[in-house]
N, C-alpha and C positions, 0 to 999 in steps of 0.2 A: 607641570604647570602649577604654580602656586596664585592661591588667590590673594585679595587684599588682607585680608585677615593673616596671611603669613601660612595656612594650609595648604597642604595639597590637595588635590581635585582630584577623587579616587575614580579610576578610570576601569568602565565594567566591559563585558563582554555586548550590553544592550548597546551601551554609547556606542562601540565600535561597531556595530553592524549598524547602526541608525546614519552612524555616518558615510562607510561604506555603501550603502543601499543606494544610492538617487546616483553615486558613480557608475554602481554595475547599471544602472537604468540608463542613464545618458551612453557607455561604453557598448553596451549591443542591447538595443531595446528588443529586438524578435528574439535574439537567443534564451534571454532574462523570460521573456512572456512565455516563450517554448517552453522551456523548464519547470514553470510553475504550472503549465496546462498538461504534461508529463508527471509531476509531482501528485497531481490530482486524479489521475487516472489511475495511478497508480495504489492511491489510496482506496481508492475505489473498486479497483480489482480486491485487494484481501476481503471485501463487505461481499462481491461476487463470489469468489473461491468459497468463501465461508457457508451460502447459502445453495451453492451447489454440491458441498459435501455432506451438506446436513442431509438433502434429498438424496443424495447416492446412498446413506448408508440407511435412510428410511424406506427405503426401496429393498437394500440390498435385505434386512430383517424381516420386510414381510414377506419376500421370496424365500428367504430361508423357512419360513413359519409355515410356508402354503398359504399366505394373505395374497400373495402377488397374481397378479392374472394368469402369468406365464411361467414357465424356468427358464426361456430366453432372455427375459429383462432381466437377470441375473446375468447372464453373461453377458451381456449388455452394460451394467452398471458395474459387473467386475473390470472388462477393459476401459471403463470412464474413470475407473479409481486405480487403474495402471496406469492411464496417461496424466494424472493430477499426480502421482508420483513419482512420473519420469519427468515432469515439469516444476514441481518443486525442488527436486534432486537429493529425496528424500531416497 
């Protein structure tokens, strides 16, 4: 597309999603809105993940220490960080 000046009209990756956008919106409005309430949970989950392995391994050190009340919550917090590992696919 050339302008009046005799340039061309440098065409980005914003433009084409700017433009695209309000198609995928008209094209399936629930699926579009789904997606984006997925997208957000999802982001949401690694803030979650992150602040339950902080506590697993602040746990797991003061049971190692003899800080912890019990040696259960040790094996307790060792199977909680076997199943964060078998759910990452770490």
């Amino acid at each position: 597309m050339k302008r009046q000046n005799g340039t061309k009209k440098e065409r980005t990756m914003a433009g084409a999603f700017g433009k695209l956008l309000p198609v995928m919106i008209k094209a399936a409005p629930f699926l579009f809105i789904a997606s984006m309430v997925v997208a957000v949970l999802h982001g949401v989950s690694f803030g979650v993940v992150t602040m339950m392995q902080q506590r697993f391994f602040d746990r797991a050190v003061d049971a190692a220490g003899g800080k912890g009340r019990n040696r259960a919550g040790l094996s307790r917090a060792d199977a909680a960080g076997h199943h964060q590992c078998g759910l990452s696919g770490a």
